[in-house]
Biopython code that builds the backbone (N, CA, C, O; Angstrom):
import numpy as np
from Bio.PDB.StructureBuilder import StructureBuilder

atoms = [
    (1, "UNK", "N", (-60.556, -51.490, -42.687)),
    (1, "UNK", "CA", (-59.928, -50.604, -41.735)),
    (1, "UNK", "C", (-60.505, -50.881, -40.357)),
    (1, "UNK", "O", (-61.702, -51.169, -40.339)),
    (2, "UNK", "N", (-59.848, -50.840, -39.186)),
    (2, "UNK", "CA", (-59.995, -51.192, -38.099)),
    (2, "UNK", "C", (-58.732, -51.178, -36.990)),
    (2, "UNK", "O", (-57.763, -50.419, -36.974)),
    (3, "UNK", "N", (-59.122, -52.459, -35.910)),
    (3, "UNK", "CA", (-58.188, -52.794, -35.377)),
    (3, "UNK", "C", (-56.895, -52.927, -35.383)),
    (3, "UNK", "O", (-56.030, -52.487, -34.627)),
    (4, "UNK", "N", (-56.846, -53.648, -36.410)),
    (4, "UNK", "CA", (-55.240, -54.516, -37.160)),
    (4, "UNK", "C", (-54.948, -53.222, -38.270)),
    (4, "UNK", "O", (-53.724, -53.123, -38.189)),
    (5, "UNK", "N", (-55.395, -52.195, -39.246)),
    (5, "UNK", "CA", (-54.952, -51.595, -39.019)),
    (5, "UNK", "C", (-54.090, -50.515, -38.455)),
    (5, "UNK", "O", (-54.363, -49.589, -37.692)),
    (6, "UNK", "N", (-52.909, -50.899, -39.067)),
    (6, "UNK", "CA", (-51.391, -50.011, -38.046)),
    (6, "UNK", "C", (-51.789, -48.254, -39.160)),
    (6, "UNK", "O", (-51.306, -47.254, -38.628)),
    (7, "UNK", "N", (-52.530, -48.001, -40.445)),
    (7, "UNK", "CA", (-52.788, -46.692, -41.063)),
    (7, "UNK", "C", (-53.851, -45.908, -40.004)),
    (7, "UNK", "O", (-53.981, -44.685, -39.956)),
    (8, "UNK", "N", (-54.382, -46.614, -39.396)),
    (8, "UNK", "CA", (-55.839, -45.702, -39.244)),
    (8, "UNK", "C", (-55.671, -45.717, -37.432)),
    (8, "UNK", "O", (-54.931, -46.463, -36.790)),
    (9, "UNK", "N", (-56.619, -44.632, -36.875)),
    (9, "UNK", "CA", (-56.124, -43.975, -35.850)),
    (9, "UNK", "C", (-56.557, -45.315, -34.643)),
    (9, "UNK", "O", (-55.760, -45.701, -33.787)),
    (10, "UNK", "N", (-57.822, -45.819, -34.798)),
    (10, "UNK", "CA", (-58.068, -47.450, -34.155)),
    (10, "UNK", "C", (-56.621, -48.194, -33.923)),
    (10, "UNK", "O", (-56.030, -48.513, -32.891)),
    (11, "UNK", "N", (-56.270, -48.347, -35.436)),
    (11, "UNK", "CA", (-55.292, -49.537, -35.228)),
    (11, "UNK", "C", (-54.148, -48.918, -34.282)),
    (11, "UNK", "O", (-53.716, -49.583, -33.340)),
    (12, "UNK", "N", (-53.715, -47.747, -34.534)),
    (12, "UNK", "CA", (-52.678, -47.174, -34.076)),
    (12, "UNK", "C", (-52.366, -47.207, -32.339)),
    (12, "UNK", "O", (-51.390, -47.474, -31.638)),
    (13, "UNK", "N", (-53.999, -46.709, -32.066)),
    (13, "UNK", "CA", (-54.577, -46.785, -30.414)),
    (13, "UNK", "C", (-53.803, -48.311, -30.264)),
    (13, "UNK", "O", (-52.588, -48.417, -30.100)),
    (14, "UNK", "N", (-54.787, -49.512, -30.356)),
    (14, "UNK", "CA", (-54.636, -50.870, -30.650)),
    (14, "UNK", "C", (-53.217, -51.124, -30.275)),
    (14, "UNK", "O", (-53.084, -51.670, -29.179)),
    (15, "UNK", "N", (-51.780, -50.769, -31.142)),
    (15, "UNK", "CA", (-50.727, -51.212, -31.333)),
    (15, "UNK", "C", (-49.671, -50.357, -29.841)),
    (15, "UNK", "O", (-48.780, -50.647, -29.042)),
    (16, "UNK", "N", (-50.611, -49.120, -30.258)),
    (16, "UNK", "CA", (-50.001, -48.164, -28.791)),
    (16, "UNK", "C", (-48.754, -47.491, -29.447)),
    (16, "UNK", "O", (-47.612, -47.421, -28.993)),
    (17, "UNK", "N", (-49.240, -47.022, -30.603)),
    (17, "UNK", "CA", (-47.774, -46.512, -31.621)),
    (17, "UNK", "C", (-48.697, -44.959, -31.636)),
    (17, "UNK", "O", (-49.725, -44.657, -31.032)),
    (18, "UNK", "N", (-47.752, -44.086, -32.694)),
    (18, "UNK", "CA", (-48.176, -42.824, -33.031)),
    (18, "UNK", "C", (-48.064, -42.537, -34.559)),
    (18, "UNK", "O", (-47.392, -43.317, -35.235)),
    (19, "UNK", "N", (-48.492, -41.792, -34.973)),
    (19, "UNK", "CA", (-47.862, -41.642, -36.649)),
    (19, "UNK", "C", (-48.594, -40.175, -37.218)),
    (19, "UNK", "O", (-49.142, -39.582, -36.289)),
    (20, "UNK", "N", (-48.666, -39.753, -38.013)),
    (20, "UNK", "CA", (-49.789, -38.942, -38.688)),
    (20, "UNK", "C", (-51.328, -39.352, -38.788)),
    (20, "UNK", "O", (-52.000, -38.633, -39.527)),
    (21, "UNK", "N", (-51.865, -40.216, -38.264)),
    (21, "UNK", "CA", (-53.545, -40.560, -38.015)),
    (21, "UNK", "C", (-53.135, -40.134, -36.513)),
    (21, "UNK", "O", (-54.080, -40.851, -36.184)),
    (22, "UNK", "N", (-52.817, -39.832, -35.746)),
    (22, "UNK", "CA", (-52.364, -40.474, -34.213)),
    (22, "UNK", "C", (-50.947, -39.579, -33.921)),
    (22, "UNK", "O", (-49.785, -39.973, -34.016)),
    (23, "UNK", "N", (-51.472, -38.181, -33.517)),
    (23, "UNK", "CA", (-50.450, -37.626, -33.292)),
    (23, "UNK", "C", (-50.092, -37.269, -31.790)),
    (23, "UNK", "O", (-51.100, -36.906, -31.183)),
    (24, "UNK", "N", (-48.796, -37.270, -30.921)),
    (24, "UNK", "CA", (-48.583, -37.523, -30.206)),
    (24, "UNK", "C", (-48.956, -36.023, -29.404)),
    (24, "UNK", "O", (-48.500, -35.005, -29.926)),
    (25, "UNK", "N", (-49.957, -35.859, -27.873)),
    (25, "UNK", "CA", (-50.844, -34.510, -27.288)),
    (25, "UNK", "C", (-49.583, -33.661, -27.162)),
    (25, "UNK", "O", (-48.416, -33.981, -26.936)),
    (26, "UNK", "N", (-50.144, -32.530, -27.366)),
    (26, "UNK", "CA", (-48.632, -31.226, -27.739)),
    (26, "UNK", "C", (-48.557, -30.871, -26.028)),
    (26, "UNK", "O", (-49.148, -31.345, -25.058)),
    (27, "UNK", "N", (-47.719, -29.999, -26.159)),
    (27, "UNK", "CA", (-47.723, -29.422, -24.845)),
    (27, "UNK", "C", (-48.629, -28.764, -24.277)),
    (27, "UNK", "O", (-48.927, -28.868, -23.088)),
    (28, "UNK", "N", (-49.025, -28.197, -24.901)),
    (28, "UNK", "CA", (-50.441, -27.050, -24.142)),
    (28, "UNK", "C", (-51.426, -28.176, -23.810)),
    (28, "UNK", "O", (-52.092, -28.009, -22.788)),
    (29, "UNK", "N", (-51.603, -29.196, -24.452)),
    (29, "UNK", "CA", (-52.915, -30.298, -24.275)),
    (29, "UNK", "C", (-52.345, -30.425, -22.755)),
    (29, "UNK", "O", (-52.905, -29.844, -21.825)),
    (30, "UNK", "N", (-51.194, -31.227, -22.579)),
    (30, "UNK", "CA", (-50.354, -31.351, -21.539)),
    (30, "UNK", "C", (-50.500, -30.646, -20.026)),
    (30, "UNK", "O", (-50.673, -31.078, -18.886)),
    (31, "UNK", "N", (-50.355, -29.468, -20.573)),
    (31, "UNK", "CA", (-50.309, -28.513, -19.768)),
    (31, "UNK", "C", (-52.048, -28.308, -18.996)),
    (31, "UNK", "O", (-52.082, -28.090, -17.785)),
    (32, "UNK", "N", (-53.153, -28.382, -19.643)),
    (32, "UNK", "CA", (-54.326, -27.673, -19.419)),
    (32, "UNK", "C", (-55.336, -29.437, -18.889)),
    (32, "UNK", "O", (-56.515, -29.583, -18.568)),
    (33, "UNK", "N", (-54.512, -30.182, -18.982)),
    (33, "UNK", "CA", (-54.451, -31.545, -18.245)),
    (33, "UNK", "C", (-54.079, -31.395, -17.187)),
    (33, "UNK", "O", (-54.903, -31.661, -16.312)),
    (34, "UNK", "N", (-52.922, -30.987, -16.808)),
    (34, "UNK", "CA", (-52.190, -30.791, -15.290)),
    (34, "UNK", "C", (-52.919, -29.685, -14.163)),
    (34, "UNK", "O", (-53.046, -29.541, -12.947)),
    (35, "UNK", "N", (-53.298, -29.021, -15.445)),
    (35, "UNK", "CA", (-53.956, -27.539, -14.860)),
    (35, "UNK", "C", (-55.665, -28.441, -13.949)),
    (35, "UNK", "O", (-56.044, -28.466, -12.778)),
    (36, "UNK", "N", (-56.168, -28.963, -15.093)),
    (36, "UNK", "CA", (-57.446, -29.220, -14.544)),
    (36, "UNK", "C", (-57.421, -30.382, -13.426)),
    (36, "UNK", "O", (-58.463, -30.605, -12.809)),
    (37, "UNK", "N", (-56.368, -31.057, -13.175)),
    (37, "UNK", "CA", (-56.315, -32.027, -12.186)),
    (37, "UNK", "C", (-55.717, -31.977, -10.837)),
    (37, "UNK", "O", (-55.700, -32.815, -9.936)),
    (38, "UNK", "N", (-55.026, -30.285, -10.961)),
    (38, "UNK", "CA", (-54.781, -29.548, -9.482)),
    (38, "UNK", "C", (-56.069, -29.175, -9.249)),
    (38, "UNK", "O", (-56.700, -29.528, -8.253)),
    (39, "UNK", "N", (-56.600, -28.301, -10.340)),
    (39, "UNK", "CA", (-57.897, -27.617, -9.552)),
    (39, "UNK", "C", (-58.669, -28.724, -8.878)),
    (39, "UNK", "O", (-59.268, -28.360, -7.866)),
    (40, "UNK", "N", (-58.820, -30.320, -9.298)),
    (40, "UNK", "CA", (-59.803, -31.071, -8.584)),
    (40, "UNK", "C", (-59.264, -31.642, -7.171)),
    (40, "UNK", "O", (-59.951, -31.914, -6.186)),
    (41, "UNK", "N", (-57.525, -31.784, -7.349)),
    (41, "UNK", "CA", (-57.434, -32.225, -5.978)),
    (41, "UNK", "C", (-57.221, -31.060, -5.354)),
    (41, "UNK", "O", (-57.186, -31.345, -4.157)),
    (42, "UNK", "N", (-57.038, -29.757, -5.505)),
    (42, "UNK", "CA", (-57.114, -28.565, -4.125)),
    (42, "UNK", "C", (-58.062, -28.654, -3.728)),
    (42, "UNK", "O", (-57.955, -28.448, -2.519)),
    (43, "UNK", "N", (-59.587, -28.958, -4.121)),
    (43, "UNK", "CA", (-60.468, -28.510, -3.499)),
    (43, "UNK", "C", (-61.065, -29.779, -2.506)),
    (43, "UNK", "O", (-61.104, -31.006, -2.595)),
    (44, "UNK", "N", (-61.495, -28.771, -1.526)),
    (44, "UNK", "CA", (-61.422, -29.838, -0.586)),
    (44, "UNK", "C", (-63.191, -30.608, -0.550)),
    (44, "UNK", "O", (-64.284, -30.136, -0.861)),
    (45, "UNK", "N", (-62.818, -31.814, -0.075)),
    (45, "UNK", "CA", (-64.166, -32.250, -0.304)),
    (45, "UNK", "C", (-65.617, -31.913, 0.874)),
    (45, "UNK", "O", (-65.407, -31.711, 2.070)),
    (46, "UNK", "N", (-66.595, -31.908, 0.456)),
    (46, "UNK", "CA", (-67.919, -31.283, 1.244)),
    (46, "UNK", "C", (-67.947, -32.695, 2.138)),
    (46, "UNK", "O", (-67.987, -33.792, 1.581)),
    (47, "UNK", "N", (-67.921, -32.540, 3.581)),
    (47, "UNK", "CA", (-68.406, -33.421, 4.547)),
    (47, "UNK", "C", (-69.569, -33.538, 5.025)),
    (47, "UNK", "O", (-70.105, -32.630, 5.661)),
    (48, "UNK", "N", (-70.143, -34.716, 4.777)),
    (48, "UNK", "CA", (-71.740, -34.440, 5.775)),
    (48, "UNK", "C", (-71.613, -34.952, 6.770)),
    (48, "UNK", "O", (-70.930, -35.974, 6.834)),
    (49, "UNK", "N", (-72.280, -34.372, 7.987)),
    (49, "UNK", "CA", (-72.237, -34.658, 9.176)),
    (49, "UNK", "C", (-73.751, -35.956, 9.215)),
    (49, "UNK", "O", (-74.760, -35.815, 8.525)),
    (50, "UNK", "N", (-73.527, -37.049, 10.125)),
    (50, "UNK", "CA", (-74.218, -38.134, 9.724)),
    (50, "UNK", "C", (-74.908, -37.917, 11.138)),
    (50, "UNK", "O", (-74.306, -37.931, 12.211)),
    (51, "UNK", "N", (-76.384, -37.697, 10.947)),
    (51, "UNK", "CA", (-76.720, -37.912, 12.217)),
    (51, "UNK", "C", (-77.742, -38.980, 12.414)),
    (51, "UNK", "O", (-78.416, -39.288, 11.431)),
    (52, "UNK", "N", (-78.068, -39.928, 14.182)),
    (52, "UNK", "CA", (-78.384, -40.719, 14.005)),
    (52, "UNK", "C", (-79.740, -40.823, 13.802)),
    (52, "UNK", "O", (-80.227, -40.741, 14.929)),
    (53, "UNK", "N", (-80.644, -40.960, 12.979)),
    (53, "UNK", "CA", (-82.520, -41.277, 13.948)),
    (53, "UNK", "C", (-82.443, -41.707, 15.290)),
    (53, "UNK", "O", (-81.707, -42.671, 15.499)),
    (54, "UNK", "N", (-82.975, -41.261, 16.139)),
    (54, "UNK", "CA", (-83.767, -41.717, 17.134)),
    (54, "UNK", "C", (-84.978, -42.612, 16.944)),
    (54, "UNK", "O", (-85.655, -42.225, 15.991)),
    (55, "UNK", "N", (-85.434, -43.627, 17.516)),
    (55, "UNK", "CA", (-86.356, -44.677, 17.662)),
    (55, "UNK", "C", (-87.809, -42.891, 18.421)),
    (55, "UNK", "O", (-87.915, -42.004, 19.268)),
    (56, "UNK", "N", (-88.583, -43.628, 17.058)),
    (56, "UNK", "CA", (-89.849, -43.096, 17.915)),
    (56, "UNK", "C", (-90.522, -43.586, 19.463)),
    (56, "UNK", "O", (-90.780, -44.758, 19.737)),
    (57, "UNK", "N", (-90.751, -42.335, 20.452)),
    (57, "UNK", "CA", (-91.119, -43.211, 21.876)),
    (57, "UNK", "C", (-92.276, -43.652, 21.559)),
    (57, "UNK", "O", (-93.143, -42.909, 21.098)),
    (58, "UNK", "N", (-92.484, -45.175, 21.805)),
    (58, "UNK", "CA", (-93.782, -45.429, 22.148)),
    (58, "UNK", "C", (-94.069, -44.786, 23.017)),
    (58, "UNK", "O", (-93.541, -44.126, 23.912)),
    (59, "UNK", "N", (-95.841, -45.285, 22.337)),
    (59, "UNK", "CA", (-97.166, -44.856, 22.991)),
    (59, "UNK", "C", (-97.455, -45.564, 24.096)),
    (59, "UNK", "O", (-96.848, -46.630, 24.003)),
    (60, "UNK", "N", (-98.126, -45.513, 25.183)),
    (60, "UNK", "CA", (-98.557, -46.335, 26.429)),
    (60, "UNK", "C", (-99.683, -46.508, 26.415)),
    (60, "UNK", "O", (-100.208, -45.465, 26.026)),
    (61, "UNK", "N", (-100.423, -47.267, 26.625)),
    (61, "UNK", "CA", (-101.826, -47.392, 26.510)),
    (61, "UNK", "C", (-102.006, -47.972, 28.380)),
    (61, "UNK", "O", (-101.640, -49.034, 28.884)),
    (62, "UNK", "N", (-102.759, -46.680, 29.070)),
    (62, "UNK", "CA", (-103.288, -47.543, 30.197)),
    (62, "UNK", "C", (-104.479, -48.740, 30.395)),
    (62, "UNK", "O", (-105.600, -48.574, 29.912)),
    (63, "UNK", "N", (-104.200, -49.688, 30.985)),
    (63, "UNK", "CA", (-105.062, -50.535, 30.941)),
    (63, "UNK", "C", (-106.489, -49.859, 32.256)),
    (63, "UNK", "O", (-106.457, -49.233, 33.316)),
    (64, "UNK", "N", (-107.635, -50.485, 31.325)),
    (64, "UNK", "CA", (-108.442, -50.241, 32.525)),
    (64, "UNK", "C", (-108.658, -51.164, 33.692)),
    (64, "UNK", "O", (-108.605, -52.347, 33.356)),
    (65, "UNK", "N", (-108.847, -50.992, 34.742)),
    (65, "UNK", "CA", (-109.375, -51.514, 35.919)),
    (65, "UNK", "C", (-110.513, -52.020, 36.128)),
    (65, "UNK", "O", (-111.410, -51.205, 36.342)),
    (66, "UNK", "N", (-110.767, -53.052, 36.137)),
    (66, "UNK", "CA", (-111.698, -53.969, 36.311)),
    (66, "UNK", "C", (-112.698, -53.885, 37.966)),
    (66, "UNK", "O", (-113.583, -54.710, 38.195)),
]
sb = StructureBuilder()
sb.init_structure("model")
sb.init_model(0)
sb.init_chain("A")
sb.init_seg("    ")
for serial, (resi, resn, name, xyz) in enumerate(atoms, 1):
    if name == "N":
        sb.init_residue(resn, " ", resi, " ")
    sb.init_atom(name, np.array(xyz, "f"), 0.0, 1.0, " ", f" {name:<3s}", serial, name[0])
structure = sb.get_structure()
């Protein structure tokens, strides 16, 4: 049993058929599919605001006078 099985729910996947191993998603499956894939595109997505680093100011070092 496997792949090349057309009885068992593998082979069935495999062939892209349906039968009693492999029964075809009812409506409510259907339905609570559609349901959960509005709720992900209504919501809107979180933006981060990108801000840049600044370069640390160098330090100065005075020279002494001779």
């Amino acid at each position: 049993m496997g792949r090349g099985d057309q009885r068992s729910k593998k082979g069935k996947m495999i062939a892209g058929s349906y039968g009693v191993n492999r029964p075809r998603p009812s409506a409510v499956a259907k339905a609570k599919a559609a349901k959960a894939l509005l709720e992900v595109v209504e919501k809107p997505a979180k933006v981060k605001k990108v801000v840049a680093n600044k370069p640390a100011a160098k330090k100065t070092v005075k020279k002494k006078e001779a």
